[in-house]
C-alpha positions in Angstrom: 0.0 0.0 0.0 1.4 3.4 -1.0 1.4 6.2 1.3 -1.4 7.9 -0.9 -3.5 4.7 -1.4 -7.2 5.7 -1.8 -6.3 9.2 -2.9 -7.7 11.4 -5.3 -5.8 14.5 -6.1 -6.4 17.0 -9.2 -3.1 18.7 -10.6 -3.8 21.8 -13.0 -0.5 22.3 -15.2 0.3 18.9 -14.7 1.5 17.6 -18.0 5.1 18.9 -17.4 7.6 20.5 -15.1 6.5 20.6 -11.3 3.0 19.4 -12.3 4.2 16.3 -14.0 6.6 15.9 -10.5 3.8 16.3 -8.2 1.6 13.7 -10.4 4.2 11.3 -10.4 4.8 11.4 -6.5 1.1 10.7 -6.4 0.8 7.7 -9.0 4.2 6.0 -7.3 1.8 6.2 -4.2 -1.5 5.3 -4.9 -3.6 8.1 -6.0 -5.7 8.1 -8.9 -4.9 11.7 -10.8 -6.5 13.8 -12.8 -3.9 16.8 -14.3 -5.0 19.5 -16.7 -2.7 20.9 -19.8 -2.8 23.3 -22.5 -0.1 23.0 -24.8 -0.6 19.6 -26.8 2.7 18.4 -27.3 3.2 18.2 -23.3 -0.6 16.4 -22.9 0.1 13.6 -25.6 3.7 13.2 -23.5 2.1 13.0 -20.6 -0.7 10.8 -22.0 1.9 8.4 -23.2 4.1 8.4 -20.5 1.1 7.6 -17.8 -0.9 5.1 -20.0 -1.6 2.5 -18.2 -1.6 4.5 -14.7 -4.7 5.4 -12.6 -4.3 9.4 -14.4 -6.8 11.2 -16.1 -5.1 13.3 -18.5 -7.2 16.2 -19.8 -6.8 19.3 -22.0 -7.8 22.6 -20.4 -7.0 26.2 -20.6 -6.9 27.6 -17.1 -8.2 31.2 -18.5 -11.0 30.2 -20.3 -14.4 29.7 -18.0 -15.9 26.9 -20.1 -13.1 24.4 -19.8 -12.7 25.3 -16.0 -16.7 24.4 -16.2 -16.0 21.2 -17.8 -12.6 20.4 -15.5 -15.7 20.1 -12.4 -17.8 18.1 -14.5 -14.7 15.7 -15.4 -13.4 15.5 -12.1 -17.0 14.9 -10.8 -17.5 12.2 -12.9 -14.4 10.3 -12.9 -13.1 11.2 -8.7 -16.4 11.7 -7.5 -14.6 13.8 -4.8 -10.9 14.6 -4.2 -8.4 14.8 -1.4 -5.9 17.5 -3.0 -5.8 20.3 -5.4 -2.4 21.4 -7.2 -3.5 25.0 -8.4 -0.3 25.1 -10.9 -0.9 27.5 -13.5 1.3 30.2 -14.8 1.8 32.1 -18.3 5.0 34.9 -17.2 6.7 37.3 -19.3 10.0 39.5 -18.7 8.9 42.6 -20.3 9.8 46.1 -19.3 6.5 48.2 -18.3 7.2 50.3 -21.4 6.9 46.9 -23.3 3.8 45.8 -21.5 1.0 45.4 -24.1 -2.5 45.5 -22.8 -3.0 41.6 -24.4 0.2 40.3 -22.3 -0.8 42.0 -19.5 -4.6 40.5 -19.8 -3.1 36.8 -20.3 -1.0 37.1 -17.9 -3.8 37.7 -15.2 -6.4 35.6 -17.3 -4.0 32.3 -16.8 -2.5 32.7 -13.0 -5.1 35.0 -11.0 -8.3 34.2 -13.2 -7.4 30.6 -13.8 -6.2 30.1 -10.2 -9.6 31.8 -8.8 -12.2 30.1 -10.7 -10.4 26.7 -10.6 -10.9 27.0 -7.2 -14.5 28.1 -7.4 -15.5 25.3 -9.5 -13.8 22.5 -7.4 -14.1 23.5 -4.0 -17.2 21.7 -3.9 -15.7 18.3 -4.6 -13.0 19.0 -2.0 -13.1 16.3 1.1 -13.5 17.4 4.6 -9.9 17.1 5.6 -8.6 18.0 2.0 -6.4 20.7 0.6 -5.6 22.9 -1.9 -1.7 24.3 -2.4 -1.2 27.0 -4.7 2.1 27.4 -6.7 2.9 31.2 -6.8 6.7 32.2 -7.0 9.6 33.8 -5.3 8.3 37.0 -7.0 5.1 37.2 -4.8 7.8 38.7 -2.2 10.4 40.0 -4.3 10.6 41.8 -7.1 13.1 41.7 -9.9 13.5 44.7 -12.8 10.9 43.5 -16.2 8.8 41.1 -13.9 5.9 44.0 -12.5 3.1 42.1 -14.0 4.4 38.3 -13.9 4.6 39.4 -10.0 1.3 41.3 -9.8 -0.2 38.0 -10.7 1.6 35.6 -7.8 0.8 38.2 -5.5 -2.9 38.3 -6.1 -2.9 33.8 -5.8 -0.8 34.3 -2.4 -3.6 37.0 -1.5 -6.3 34.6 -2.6 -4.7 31.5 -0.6 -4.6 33.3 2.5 -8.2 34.6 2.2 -9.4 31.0 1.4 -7.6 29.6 4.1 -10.1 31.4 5.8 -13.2 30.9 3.9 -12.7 27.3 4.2 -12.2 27.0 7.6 -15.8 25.8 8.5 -15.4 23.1 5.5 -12.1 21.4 7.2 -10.1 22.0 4.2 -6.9 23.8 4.7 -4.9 25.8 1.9 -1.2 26.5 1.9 0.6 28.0 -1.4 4.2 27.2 -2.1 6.5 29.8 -3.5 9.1 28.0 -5.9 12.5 30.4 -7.3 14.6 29.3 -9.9 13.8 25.9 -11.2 14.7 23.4 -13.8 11.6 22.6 -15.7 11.5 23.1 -20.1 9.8 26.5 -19.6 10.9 27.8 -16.2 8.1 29.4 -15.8 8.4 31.7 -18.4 8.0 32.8 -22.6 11.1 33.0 -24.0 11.3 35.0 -26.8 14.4 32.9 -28.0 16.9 30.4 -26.8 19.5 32.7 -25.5 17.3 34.4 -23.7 16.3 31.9 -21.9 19.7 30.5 -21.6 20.7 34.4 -20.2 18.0 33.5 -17.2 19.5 30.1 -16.6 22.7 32.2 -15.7 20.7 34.8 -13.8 19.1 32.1 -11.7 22.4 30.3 -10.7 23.8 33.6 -9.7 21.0 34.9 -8.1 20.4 32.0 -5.6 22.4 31.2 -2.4 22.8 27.6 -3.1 24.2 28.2 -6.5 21.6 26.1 -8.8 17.9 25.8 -9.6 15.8 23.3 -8.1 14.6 19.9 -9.2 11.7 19.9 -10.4 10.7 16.8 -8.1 12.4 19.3 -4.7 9.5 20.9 -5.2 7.0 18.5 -5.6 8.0 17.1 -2.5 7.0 20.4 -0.8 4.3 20.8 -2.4 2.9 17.1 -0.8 4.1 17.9 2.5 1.8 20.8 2.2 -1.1 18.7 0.8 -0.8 15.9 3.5 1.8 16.0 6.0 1.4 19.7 7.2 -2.3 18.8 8.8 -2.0 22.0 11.6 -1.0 24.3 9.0 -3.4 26.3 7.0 -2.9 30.2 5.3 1.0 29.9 5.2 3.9 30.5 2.1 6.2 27.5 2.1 9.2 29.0 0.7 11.2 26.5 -1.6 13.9 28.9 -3.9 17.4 27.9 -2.2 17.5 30.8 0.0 16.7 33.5 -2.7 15.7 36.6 -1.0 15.9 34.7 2.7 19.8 34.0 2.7 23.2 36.0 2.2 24.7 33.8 -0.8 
């Protein structure tokens, strides 16, 4: 029997990087799954890679109402009712504010504060007494970096909205913790590069920037992400910061 045997967790964003961690962790320990995606290459991946697996794998854009509508009606049907909720969303750009266009702006918000809000809207209804939810915002929602204004605005408005649910859901016995990742080593890290070397340039930036010298796994931070799910049962309304001492520690 696996430490999550009997299970049910959704993970939004789940068909790669920390999503695709997270899912994993839960498979290897006896959950049944269901993770979201948008971007088609990473769904049929992750549809390969878990056939076979007790995962639901389906195709949803976090910004758009009708497929958060149909994620309930999905997870209704095939968990019934769940024990965790990954909120994992994120669509970031490193612009300048005087290269800030009113459509990256709105995308921006649509995918990580919209997404994140509504998501929870829609499932907090199939949420155990006892569940969770955990909320993946970013070592942005506390400090601030030069061309990240609205890419922060956004993880600042889910670590508002996770500490306001907390509350809200008190008299339901669900608790709701969001983790704040830095630098880590997932295909997008986190963000729409314009071009390889630009994303390269950030890999550089990251290793410089954080204390411990490196970016993350992404499975380090699926493992906090779980202890906030399951093993962190007094703690409700908190930031669990996982970005190697960025911001925290002296490097």
């Amino acid at each position: 029997m696996g430490i999550y045997a009997g299970k049910k967790a959704v993970v939004t964003g789940g068909t790669h990087g920390i999503g695709l961690a997270v899912v994993r962790r839960l498979l290897d320990g006896g959950a049944e799954v269901l993770l979201t995606g948008r971007d088609e290459a990473n769904h049929a991946a992750a549809r390969d890679e878990l056939s076979g697996r007790a995962a639901h794998v389906l195709r949803s854009d976090a910004a758009d109402m009708a497929d958060i509508d149909a994620l309930g009606t999905a997870v209704a049907e095939r968990l019934g009712s769940v024990d965790f909720v990954f909120v994992n969303v994120g669509h970031a750009r490193m612009q300048p504010i005087g290269e800030v266009t009113e459509e990256a702006y709105d995308r921006m918000f649509a995918v990580k504060a919209k997404g994140a809000f509504f998501t929870t809207q829609r499932l907090v209804p199939l949420v155990n007494r006892g569940g969770s939810f955990v909320f993946t915002t970013a070592v942005l929602d506390g400090f601030g970096f030069g061309g990240t204004s609205v890419a922060t605005g956004t993880v600042a408005a889910v670590r508002g909205f996770a500490s306001a649910f907390a509350s809200e859901f008190l008299p339901l016995g669900i608790r709701v913790n969001a983790l704040s990742p830095g630098f880590t080593q997932t295909p997008s890290m986190g963000i729409v590069f314009d071009s390889p070397a630009d994303k390269a340039a950030n890999q550089g930036i990251g290793e410089e920037l954080t204390p411990m010298s490196r970016h993350a796994d992404p499975d380090e931070i699926a493992k906090a992400a779980l202890f906030l799910g399951f093993d962190a049962t007094f703690s409700t309304g908190i930031v669990l910061n996982a970005h190697g001492g960025l911001a925290t520690v002296a490097g």
